[in-house]
C-alpha positions as CSV (number, residue, x, y, z in Angstrom):
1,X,36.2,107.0,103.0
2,X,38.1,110.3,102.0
3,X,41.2,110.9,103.5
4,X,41.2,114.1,106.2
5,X,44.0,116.8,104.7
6,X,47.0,116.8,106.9
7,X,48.4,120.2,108.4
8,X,51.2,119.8,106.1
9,X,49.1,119.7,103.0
10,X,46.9,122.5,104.2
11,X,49.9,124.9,105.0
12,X,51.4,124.0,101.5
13,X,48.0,124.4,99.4
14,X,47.3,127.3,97.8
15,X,44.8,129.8,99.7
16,X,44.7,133.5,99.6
17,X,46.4,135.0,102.1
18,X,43.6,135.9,105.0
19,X,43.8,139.5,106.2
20,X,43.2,140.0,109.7
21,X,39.5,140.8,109.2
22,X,38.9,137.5,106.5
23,X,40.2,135.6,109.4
24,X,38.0,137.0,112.1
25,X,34.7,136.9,109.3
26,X,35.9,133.0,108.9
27,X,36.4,132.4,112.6
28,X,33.0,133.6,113.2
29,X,31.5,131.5,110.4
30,X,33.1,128.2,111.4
31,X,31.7,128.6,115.2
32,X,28.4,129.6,113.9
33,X,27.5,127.0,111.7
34,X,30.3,123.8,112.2
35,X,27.5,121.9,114.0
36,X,24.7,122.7,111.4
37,X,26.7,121.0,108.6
38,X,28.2,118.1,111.2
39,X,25.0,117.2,111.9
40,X,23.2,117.7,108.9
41,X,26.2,115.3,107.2
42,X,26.3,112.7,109.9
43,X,22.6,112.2,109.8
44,X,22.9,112.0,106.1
45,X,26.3,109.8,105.8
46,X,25.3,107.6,109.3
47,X,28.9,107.8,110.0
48,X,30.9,110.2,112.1
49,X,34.0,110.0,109.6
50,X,32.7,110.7,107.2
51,X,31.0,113.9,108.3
52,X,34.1,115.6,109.8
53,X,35.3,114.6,106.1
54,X,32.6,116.9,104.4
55,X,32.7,119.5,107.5
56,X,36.5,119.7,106.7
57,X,35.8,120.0,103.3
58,X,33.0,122.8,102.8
59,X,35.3,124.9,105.4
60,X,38.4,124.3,103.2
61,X,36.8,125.0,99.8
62,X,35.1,128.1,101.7
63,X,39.0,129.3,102.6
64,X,40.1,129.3,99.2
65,X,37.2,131.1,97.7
66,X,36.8,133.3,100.1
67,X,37.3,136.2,97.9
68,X,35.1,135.8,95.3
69,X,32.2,133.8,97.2
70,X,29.8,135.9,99.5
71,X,27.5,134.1,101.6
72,X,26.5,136.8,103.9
73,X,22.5,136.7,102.7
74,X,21.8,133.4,103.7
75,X,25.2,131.6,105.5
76,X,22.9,128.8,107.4
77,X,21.6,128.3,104.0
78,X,24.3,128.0,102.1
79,X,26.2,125.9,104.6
80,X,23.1,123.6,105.0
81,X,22.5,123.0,101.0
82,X,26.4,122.2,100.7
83,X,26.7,119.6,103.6
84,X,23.9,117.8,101.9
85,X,25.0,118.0,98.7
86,X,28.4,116.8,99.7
87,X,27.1,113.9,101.8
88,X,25.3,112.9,99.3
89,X,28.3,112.9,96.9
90,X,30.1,110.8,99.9
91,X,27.6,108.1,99.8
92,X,27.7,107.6,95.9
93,X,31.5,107.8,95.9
């Protein structure tokens, strides 16, 4: 099982700094679609742990690349493909 970042870590790591309109676009992508990948990784994984570990880390990885990545087409999809891809990598790891 991966290890959940602490808040420490994540205030330390290096992210772009979010404007106020990143944040609010970011915000409004987490609320939308933080159920879509928990439950798409839990049903995958079969362990709760282990999918607030991937939800954790698509949002994370989604923070930092922020600024070069645009999802806007096709969020649901993008968010779906990487909690399955990630589960997957959790279950081999």
């Amino acid at each position: 099982m991966r290890r959940l970042y602490t808040e420490e870590q994540m205030s330390t790591a290096t992210m772009p700094k979010p404007t106020a309109n990143h944040s609010q676009e970011f915000d409004g992508l987490f609320r939308e679609h933080y159920l879509l990948v928990y439950r798409t990784a839990c049903a995958i994984t079969g362990r709760p742990e282990d999918a607030e570990d991937v939800l954790q880390t698509i949002f994370l990885r989604l923070m930092r690349r922020s600024v070069s990545l645009d999802i806007r087409e096709n969020p649901k999809g993008y968010f779906y493909r990487a909690a399955v891809r990630l589960s997957l990598d959790t279950l081999r790891g």
